[in-house]
N, C-alpha and C positions, 0 to 999 in steps of 0.2 A: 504494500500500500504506500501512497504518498503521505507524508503528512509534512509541517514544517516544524523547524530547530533554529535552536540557537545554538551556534556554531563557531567553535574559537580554531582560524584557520595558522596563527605562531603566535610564540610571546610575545609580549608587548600588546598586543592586537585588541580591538575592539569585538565582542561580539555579536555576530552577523546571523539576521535572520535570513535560512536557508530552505527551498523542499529540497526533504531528504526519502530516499527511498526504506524502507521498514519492512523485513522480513517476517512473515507470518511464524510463531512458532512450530521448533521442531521438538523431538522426546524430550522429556522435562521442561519444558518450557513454558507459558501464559503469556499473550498479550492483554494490556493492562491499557484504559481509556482514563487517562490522569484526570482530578478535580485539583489538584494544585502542584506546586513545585519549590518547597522552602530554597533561600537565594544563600547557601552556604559562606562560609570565605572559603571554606579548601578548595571552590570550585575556583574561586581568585588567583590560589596558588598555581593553579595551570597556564593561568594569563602571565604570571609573572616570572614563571620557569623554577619556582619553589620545588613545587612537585615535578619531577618526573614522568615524560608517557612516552610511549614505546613509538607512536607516530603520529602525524599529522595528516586532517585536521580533528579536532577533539568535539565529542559531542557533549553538553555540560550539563551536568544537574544529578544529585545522587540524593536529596528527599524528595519523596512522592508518595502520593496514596489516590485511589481509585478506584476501577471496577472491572471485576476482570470479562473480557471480550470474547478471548479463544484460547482454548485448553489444546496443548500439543499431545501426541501420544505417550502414553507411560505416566502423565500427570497424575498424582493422587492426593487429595484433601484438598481439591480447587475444582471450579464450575465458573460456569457462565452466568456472573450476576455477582459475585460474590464482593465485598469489598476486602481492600487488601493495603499494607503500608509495604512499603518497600524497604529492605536495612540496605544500607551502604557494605556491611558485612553480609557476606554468605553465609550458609550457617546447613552445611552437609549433611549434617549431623553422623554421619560415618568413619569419619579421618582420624586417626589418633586425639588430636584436639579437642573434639566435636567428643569422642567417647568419655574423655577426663570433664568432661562439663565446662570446657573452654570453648562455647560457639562462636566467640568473639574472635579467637584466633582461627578460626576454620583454616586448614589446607589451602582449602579455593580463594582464600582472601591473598592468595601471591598474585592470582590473576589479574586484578584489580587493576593494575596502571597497564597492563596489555593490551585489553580491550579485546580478548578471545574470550568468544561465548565458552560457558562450561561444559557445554553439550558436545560441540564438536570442532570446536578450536578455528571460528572462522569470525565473521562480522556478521553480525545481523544489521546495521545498517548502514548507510554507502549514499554519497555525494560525489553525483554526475560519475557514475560506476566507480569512486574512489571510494575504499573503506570508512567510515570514521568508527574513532573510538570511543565510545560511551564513557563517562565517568563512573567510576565504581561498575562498572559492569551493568549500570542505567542508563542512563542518561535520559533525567528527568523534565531538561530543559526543552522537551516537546509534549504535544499533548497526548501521543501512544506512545509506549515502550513494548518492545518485549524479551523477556526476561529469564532469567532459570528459575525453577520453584523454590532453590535453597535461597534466592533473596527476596523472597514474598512469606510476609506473615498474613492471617486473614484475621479479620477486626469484626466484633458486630457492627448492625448496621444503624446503630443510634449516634454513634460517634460521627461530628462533623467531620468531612474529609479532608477541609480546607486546613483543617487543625491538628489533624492525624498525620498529615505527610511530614511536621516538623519532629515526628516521632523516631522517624526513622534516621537521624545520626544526631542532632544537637542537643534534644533532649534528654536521650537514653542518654549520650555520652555527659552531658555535665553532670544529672541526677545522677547516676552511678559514680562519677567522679569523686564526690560528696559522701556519698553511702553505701558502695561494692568496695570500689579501691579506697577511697579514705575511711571506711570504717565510721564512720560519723556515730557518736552514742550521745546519749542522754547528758546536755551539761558540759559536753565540748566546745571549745575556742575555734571557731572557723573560719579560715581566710580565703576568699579567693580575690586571683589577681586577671584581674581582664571580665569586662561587666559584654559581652556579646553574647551571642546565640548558644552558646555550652554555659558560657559562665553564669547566665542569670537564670540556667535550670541545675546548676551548682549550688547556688545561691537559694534556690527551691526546694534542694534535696537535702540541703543542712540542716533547714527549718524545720521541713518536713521530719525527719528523724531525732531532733530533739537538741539541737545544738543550742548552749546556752547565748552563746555571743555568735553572731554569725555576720564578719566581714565583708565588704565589696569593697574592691580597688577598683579605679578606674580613674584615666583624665577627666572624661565627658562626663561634665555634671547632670546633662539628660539620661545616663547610665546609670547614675549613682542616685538617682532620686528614684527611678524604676525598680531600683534593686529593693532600694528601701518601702516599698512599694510591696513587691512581694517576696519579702522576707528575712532583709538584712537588716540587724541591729544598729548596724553604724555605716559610715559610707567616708573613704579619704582617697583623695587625687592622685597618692604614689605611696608607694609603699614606705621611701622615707616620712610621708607624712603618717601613717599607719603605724609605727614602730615604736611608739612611746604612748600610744592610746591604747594599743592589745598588752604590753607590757603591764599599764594602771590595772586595764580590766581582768585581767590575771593574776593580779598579786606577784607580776614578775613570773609565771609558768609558760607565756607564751602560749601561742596555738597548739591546739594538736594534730589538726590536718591545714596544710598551706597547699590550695591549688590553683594552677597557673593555665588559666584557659584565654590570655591573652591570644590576638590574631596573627601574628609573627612572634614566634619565639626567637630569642636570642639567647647564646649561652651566658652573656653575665648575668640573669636574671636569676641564675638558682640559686648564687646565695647570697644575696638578699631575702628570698625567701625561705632559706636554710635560717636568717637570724631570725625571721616570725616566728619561727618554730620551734615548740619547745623541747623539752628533753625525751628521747624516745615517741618524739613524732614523726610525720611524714612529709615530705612535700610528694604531690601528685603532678606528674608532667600527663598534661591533655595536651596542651598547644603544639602544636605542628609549626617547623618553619624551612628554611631551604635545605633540600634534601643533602646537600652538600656541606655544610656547617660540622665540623670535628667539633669545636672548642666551646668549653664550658669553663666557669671559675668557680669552686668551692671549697671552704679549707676542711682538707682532711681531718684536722687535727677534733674538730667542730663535732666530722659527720662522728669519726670512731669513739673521743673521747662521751657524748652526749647520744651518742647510739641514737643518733638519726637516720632518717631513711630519704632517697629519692626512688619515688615510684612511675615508672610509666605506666598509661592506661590507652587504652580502646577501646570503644563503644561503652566507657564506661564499668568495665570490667565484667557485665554480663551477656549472655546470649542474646540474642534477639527477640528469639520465641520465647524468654523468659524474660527478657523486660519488657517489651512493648506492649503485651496485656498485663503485666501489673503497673505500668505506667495509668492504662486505660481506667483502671480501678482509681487510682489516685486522683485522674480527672474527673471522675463521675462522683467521689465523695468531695470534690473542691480542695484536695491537698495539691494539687498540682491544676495550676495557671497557662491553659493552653490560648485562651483567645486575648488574653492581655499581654501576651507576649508580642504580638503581631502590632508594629505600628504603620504598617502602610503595604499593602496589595498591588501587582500592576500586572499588566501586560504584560505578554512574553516581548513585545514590540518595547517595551519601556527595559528591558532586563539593563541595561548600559545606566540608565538610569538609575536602577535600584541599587548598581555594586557603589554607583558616584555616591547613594545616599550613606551604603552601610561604611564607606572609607572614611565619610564627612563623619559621622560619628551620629549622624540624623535617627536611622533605624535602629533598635532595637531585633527586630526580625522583619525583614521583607520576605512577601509571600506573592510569587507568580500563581493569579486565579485563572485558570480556562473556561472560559465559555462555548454556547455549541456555533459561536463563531468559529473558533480552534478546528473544530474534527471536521 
């Protein structure tokens, strides 16, 4: 089928609204009629050559949720009608990873920056007979996808869709960030560093779990007033401003989880956030930044004598199939804030527009809405 994309053809580049040709699924596979497409940064990172992709040109978008269209042969636990979120992670559930209860590191999540379907190692879709490359193995920045069934979870259907698709990587990943990887318990010092689309469902998932002080750093005071909004104690513009205020309100014990869901990471940042943190705590690395980057600064001396930890995380430290319906619960009891998260909806024809808002520090979450203008 035709349909059209947003299309990033090198780095640097503007993204260009394209028709692209959309292969019907094959074994294991669904095609998927998108109701939205959250506007990630890590899709950003492919504009700026951060990230890594195997070739040109890229097809962009890796949150979405919708309805599924056409079920390929071999599909099981999917139909025609059904609604669905898509995870940025695969999730095989077969692979050594997948067996230990790691769906988050699935096998199939190598494929990811390739752009080979899992099914049978080709393109499902292609510009002017050239391949492109789906992000995450979606690419959500059109109004059909189609996809493997290991990255489609199915949702009831009382759940808005427009609100569902930011389920599938920002959300899981900061909530879990907070409360899979940091451990968050009843009465803990919470920091997080970077108030975006992970970080202010970071900031959700402290609260949520019982965090007595729960931190927001960030410059943009439209960030820090949102946070405090839904669910942070206190809100400061950098972390040196942060450092003698979490000190007071600790009695001097410091954080116990520091997580850094800033939108480019850089390696001086960890320890600084190594000094939030207090004795036998953690800092949590979500932020992503250029895949080329060695160099980090922390003193040893800090991490071994004070038996601190640096943790990395993905998707928030849980599976997919097991966070995105307890996420769903969390929405429906109002512990978790999915439509206040959204400050502004556009066009797939506006997407250039929405990355200029989320870089200006304007959005909170932009969300591309399709209409049956789209299909």
């Amino acid at each position: 089928m035709k349909t059209k994309a947003a299309v990033l053809r090198t780095i640097g580049g503007d993204w260009e609204i394209e028709e692209i040709n959309l292969g019907d699924p094959v074994a294991g596979e669904v095609q998927v009629r998108l109701a939205a497409s959250g506007m990630c940064h890590s899709d950003h990172h492919l504009r700026t050559g951060a990230s890594p992709v195997a070739s040109w040109p890229v097809l962009g978008g890796h949150e979405g949720a919708g309805v599924v269209t056409k079920v390929g042969p071999g599909v099981t636990g999917f139909q025609e009608g059904d609604h669905v979120v898509l995870a940025f992670i695969p999730a095989c559930g077969t692979c050594r990873p997948c067996s230990k209860g790691l769906q988050n590191l699935c096998d199939e999540g190598a494929r990811l920056l390739t752009g080979l379907a899992i099914a049978d190692d080709t393109h499902r879709a292609s510009l002017n007979g050239d391949p492109l490359m789906p992000m995450c193995l979606l690419g959500t920045f059109a109004p059909y996808v189609t996809v493997n069934q290991a990255s489609v979870i199915k949702i009831e259907k009382d759940i808005p869709l427009d609100k569902a698709a930011l389920l599938g990587c920002g959300v899981a990943t900061g909530w879990g960030s907070a409360t899979a990887i940091g451990g968050t318990k009843v009465g803990d010092t919470v920091v997080v560093v970077g108030i975006g689309g992970v970080g202010i469902n970071a900031v959700q998932g402290a609260a949520a779990a019982g965090a007595r002080h729960v931190v927001a750093v960030d410059p943009v005071e439209f960030k820090r007033t949102k946070a405090l909004e839904l669910g942070a104690t206190h809100a400061f513009a950098s972390i040196e401003e942060a450092l003698e205020p979490v000190r007071e309100l600790t009695w001097g014990l410091m954080a116990d989880v520091t997580v850094i869901t800033v939108g480019d990471i850089q390696g001086e940042i960890i320890q600084p956030a190594l000094s939030l943190t207090g004795k036998g705590g953690q800092v949590v690395v979500t932020a992503m930044g250029d895949f080329s980057k060695m160099e980090t600064t922390l003193n040893l001396f800090e991490l071994t004598l004070l038996q601190k930890r640096v943790q990395g995380a993905i998707f928030g430290g849980v599976g997919p199939r097991t966070q995105i319906p307890q996420l769903l619960n969390h929405y429906r009891s109002g512990a978790l804030k999915l439509d206040e998260l959204v400050t502004r909806t556009y066009r797939l024809e506006e997407i250039n527009q929405g990355y200029d808002d989320m870089l200006a520090g304007r959005n909170l979450r932009g969300v591309i809405k399709y209409t049956d203008a789209d299909y």
